[in-house]
Structure formats: C-alpha cells, structure tokens
N, C-alpha and C positions, 0 to 999 in steps of 0.2 A: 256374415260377420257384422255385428254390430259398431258403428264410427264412434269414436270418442266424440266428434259434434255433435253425434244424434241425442248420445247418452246426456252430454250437456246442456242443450237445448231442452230437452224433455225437464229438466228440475224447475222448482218453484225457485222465484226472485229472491226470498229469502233464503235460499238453500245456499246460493248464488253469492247473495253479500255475505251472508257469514262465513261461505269458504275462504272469501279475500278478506274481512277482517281476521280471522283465524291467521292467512297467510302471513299479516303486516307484523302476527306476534314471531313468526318463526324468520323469514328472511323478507323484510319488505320491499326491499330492491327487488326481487325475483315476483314476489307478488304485485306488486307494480307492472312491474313487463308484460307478466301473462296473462293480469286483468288487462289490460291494451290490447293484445292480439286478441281475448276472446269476446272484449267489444267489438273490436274490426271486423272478427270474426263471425258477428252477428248470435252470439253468444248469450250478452249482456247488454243494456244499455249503457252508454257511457255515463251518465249520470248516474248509475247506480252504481257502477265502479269507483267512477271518482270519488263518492259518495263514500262509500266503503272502505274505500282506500285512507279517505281523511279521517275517517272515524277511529277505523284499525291502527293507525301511525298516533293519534292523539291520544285515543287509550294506551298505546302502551307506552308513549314519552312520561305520561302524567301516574304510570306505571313506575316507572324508574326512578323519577322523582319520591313516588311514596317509599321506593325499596330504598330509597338513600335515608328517606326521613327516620323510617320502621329501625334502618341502622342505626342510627344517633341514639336513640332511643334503650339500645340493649349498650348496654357497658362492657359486659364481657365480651363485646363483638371488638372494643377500641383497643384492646389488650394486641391484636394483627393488627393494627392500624398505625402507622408513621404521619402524623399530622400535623399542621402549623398549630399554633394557639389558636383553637373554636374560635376564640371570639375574632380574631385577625382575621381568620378566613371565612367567618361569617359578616363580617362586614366587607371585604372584595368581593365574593359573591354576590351582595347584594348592590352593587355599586357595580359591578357588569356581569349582571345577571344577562340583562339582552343582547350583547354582546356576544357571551359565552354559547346561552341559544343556538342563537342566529348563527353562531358560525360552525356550531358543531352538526345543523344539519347537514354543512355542506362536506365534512373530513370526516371520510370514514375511517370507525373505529372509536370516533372521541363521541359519541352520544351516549353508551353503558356508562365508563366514568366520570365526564360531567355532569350530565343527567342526575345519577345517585348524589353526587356530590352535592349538586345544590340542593337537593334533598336533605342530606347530610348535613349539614350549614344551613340549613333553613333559608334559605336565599328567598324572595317575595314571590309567592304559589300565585299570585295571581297574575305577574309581570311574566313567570315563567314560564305558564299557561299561555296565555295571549300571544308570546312571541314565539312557542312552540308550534300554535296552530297557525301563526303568518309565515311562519318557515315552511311548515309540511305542506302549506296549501302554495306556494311558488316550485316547491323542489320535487313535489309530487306530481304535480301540472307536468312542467318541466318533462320530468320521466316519463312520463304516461304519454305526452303527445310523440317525444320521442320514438318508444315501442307502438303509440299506434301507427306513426308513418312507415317506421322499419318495420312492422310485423304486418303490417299491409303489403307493403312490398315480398317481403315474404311470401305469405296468404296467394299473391297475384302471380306469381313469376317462379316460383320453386319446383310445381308440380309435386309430385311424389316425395319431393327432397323438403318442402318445403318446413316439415317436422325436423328433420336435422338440421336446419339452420335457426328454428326458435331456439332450438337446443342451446347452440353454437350462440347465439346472441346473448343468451340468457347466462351462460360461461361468462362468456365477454363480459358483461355487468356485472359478475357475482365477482370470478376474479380481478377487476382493474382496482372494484373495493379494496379487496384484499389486500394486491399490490401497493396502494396507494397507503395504506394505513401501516404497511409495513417498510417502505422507506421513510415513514413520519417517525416511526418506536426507533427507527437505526439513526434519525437525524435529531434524535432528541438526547 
C-alpha cells in the first residue's frame, strides 16, 4: 500500500505551493494547519509554506476587496443593498481603513464583508493592501508555528492515531472559528 507521505513527498515544489495557495482560497485556517504538519512532516520546506501561505491569503484578501469594488460598480447589484450615503461610508472607510484591516484578521467571519466593503467604498487600495499583508504575515506566523509545534507533537507521540488527531485539531480550528463568529452575529 502506498503512504500518503510517500505520495507527497514524491511531487514537484510547485505542485506543493499551489496546493496551499489553492488551499488559503477554500479554508485558510485549515490550510495553514496542514501546511505546518506537512512541513514538520518533512513534506515541504517551511519557507515555502510560509511562502505560500502569504501569497494564497493576500491574493485572495486583495480578491475580496476587488469583489466589493466589481460591486460598486454594477448598479443593479445596489438595488439588494441597505447602505449609509456612499459618500458617508466612503469616507469612514477611509479614515479607518487600517483599523478595519487589522482587526478583521483577527474575528472570524468579519474579512468577506469588510474586505468587499472597502472595496465597495473605495477605501485607499494601497493602505488596504499594505495592512492586509502586515496582518496575514503576524496571524499566519502565529497559526503556522502553532500547528507546527502541535502537529509535531502529533507526528512524534500518536503512532497510528496520529492521523486522527490532525483530524481532531484541524476540527478544533475550523470550529472555534465558527463558534467564535457566531456568538459575534448573536452579540450584534
């Protein structure tokens, strides 16, 4: 029987990072984790996760921002739309754009619609930018040393089991998200 490590190990470096940026579009918390373990894992090099990981999460923030812009843009979209006066909320966006950013890396749930929003609003793409990629490059760090101590541990101590408790951790992160963004929507 062929090992998921061997299968792994055996692809090109590029095969590699584009799986984890592909990942950072679908669930980046979860692609965060698993890049960790299969660097620990001897997998991947860390740097080219890390690597990967900044890239995937900054394409797709500067993704969301153009999907808010692309918005603004069509008229019949604003017709679904409940909004302050444009101009009202285009000028508080832009007056705490870094703010907004910055914290929305950290509460999950709030990067879809602020992210478009400032888009939406035209909030300054470059301020946005800049503190998009000083966010993802602490908050990503962060996760990723995280998953590689625990997914070292892991990797070192599990035996057999060791696959069901990536699992199990990888739960743990995907739901605490979840959890956490949905006592935000009940407290709002």
């Amino acid at each position: 029987m062929i090992r998921i490590t061997a299968i792994m190990a055996s692809q090109p470096v590029w095969l590699k990072a584009s799986s984890i940026i592909l990942g950072t579009f679908i669930l980046e918390d979860v692609a965060t984790v698993l890049a960790a373990i299969a660097a620990k894992g001897d997998q991947i090099s860390i740097p080219v996760a890390l690597i990967s990981l900044y890239a995937g999460v900054a394409v797709g923030d500067m993704g969301l921002y153009g999907l808010g812009l692309a918005g603004s843009r069509w008229v019949f979209l604003r017709r679904f739309l409940t909004l302050p006066s444009e101009e009202q909320a285009r000028r508080w966006f832009s007056r705490n754009i870094i703010g907004v950013v910055a914290i929305s890396r950290f509460v999950p749930g709030s990067r879809l619609p602020l992210y478009t929003a400032c888009g939406f609003f035209r909030a300054p793409f470059l301020a946005f930018s800049l503190t998009a990629v000083g966010a993802t490059l602490v908050w990503t760090s962060l996760l990723f040393l995280l998953a590689l101590h625990v997914g070292g541990w892991l990797l070192a101590h599990q035996g057999g089991w060791r696959w069901a408790g990536i699992v199990g951790f990888v739960l743990c992160i995907l739901l605490m998200g979840r959890f956490i963004s949905h006592l935000q929507r009940r407290n709002t």
